[in-house]
N, C-alpha and C positions, 0 to 999 in steps of 0.2 A: 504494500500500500504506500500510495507517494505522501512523505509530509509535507503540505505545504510551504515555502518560503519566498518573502516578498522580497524579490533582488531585483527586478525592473524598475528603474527611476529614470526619472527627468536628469539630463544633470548640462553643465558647461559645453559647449561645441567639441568635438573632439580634436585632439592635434594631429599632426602630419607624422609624430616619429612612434617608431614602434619598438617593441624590445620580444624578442623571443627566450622563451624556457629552454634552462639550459640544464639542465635538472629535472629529474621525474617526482619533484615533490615541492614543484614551484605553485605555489595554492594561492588562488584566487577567492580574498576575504571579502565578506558585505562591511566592516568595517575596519576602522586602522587600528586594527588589534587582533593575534592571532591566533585570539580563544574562538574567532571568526568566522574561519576557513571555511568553506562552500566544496570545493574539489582542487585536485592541482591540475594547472593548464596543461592539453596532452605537452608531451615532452615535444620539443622542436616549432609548436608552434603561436603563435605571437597573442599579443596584448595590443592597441592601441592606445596611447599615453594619451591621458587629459592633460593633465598635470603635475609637476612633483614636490611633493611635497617631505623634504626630507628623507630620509630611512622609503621611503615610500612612493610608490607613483598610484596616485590616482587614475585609472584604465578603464577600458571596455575591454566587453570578449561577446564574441560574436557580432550577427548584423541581424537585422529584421527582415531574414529570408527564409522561405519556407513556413517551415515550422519553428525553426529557430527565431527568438528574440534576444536581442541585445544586451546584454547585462552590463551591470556599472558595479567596481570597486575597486578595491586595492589590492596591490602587490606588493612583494618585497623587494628592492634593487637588486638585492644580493642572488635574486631566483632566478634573474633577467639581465639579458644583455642586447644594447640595442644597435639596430642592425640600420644601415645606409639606406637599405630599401628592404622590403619584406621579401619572405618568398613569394612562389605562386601561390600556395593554399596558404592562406594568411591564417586561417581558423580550421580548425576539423570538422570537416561535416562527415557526422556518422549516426545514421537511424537505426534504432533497435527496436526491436516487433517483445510489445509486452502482452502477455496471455494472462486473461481474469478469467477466475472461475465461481462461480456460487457455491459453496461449498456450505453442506449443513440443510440447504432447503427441505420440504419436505416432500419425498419421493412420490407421493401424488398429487402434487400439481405441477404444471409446467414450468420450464426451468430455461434456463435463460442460456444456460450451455457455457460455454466459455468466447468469452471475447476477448480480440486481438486487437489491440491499440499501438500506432506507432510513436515511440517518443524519441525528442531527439540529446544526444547524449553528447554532455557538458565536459566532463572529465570525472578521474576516478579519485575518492574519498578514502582513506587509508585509517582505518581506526587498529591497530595492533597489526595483530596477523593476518584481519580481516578486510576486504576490499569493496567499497560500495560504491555505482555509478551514479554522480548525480545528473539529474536527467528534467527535460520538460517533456510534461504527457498534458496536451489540452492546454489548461490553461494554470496547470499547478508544478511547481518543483518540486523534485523531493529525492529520493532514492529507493535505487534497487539494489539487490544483491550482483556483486561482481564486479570485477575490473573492467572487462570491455577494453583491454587497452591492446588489441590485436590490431592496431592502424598503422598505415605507411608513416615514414618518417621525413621531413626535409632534410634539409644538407644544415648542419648547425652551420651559422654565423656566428664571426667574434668579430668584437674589436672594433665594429661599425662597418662595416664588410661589407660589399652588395650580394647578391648572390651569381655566382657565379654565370655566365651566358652560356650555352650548349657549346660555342666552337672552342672553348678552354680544353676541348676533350680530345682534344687531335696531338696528346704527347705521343702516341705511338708512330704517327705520320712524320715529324720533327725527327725521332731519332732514326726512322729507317733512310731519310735524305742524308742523314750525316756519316749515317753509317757507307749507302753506297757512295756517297764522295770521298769520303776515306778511302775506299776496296779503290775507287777510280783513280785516286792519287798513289796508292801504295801498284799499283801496274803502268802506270806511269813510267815509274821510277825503276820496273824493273825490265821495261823497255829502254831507259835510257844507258843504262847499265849496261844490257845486252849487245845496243847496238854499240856503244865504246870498246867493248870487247872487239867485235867482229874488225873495226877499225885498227883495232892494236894487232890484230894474229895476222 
């Protein structure tokens, strides 16, 4: 059963920089206190900065698409690092199919069966040894059981880094021209060699 929590506010226009999770336990609080914590941001993927406030950035996570809504609070600097430009998947979108059951009714009346609801999932909540997703179903937050944290990963960024462009990937092309200019200069050379011989016999 999801509990409730009211983490959708109004707040400041948002800014232009962002910080990406660099840590798998970078948690995103409803306030600037970390008795707080809501879930931690998946790992690798970002935060939008409002604001900073000390120890602190005031942030969004997510946008108002789909089914996902926006959420406003804090983070901790030290969980985040901000990056030049974001990746591609700025935020994780990841749905998870949650199944209700009636359970208990009474076997002679009609029964409702089980219903499948899609929610869309926030990040995972780590209480001990134990893993909970927090998640919006409709129009309530709360959690389920489980990590959920079987999702693709970005390229971490440091240091205010951009992300790197797809043609970065051509080291194998680079070393194979240098390698046959070498092979081409080292026969070269045992051409030239050769023919000074033939000159001297």
């Amino acid at each position: 059963m999801l509990a409730c929590a009211p983490s959708v506010r109004p707040a400041a226009a948002d800014g232009d920089n962002f910080a990406q999770a660099i840590n798998r336990t970078a948690y995103f609080f409803a306030e600037k206190d970390e008795s707080t914590s809501l879930f931690a941001v998946p790992y690798t993927y970002c935060v939008r900065i409002v604001r900073d406030e000390g120890a602190w950035y005031y942030a969004s996570y997510a946008e108002d698409e789909g089914i996902y809504r926006r959420l406003y609070g804090y983070v901790l600097k030290s969980d985040f690092e901000i990056v030049a430009a974001p990746p591609e998947n700025v935020y994780l979108s990841k749905l998870i199919n949650i199944t209700y059951s009636a359970d208990g009714a009474d076997p002679s009346l009609p029964s409702l069966g089980e219903i499948e609801m899609e929610a869309a999932f926030y990040g995972t909540y780590y209480s001990g040894a134990t893993a909970y997703s927090y998640v919006l179903c409709g129009d309530s937050f709360g959690y389920i059981a489980g990590a959920n944290d079987d999702y693709a990963l970005n390229e971490l960024l440091k240091d205010g880094q951009d992300a790197p462009p797809a043609e970065e990937n051509d080291g194998g092309a680079v070393a194979a021209a240098v390698i046959i200019i070498a092979l081409a200069g080292g026969a070269l050379i045992v051409l030239f060699l050769s023919s000074r011989k033939r000159k001297g016999g």
